[in-house]
N, C-alpha and C positions, 0 to 999 in steps of 0.2 A: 361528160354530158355537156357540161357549160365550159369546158376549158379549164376546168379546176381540178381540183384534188378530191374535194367533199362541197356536201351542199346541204343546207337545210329550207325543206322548204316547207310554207304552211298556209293550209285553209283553213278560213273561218268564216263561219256564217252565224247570223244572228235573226230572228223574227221576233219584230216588236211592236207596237200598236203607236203608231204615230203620233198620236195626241192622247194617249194615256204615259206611255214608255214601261206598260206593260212587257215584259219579257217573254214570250211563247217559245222560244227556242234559241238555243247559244251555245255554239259548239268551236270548238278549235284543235285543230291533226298536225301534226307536226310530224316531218319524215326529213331521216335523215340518208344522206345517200353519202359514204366512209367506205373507205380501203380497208382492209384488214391481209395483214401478213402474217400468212406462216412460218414459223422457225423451224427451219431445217436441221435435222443433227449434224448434217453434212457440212454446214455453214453458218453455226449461231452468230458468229462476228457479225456478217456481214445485216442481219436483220437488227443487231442491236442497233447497228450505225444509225438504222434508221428509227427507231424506238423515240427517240426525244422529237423528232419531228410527228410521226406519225400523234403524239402524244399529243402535240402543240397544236396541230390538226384540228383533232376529237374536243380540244377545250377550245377551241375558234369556235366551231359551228355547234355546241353547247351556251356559246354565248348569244348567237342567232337567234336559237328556242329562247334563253333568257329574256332578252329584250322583244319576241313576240308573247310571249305570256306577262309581261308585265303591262305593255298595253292592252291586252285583251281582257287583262283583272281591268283596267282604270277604263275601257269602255263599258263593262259590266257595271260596275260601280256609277256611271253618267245615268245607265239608265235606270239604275234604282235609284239614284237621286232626283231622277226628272218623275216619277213615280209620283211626288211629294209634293207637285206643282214646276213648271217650266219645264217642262216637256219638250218646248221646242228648242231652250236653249243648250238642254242635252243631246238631243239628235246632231245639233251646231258644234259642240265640243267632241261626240264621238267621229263625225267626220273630218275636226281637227287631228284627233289622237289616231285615225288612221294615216293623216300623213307623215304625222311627226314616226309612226312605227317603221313607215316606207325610207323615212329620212334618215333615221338614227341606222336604222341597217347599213342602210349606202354607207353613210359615214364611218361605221363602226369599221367594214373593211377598208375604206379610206386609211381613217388611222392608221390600221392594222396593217396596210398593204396586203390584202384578200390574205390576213394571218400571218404573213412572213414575221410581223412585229408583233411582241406581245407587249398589251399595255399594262406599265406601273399601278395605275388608279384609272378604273374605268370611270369614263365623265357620264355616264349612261343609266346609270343606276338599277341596275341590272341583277347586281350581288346576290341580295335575298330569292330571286327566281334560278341561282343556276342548280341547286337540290334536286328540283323541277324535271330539269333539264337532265339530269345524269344518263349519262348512257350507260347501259345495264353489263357492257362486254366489255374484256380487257380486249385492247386492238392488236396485241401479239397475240396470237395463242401456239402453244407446241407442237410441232409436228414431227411424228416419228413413222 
């Protein structure tokens, strides 16, 4: 699609009352777009070769959803904060926390080189959301 292997991508919309920070609505979709190979009996070698990458893959763009569900909790959280009085300066922070979410992605594949590397200690804090993010399908599956 994008020249890549996998992709995660996400919408999110929110409706909120400008100077209360009332929340009316607040959603977030996450779609992942992943290879999956079939194991051949003809040829199990040849799929396992790829097993560890396709593996490396699936926890790349698992870390994608991670770090968007973590700013999408810490803009939810701005606005029941601003709830409370300062209103505006949560609308001010949630428009921060959507760049930093556009930023840490770029970066995150920076680091990573779009996954080729995987990092020791993610800087991104991201941990606690990858649960979140699990992808429900093993990426082999058997074919006879």
């Amino acid at each position: 699609m994008n020249g890549f292997d996998g992709h995660t991508a996400w919408k999110y919309n929110f409706h909120t009352d400008d100077e209360t920070c009332e929340i009316y609505d607040f959603g977030l979709r996450i779609t992942y777009t992943l290879p999956q190979l079939e194991m051949s009996i003809l040829s199990p070698e040849s799929t396992e070769e790829y097993r560890s990458y396709i593996e490396k893959l699936y926890r790349h763009e698992q870390v994608h959803c991670a770090l968007t569900v973590k700013y999408m909790r810490e803009i939810f959280l701005a606005f029941k904060a601003g709830q409370h009085g300062e209103c505006g300066s949560a609308n001010q922070r949630t428009i921060e926390l959507e760049r930093e979410l556009r930023e840490d992605n770029e970066l995150f594949d920076v680091y990573t080189s779009h996954g080729e590397i995987e990092l020791a200690e993610s800087p991104f804090g991201e941990e606690s959301y990858l649960k979140v993010c699990e992808i429900p399908y093993e990426p082999i599956s058997p074919h006879i």
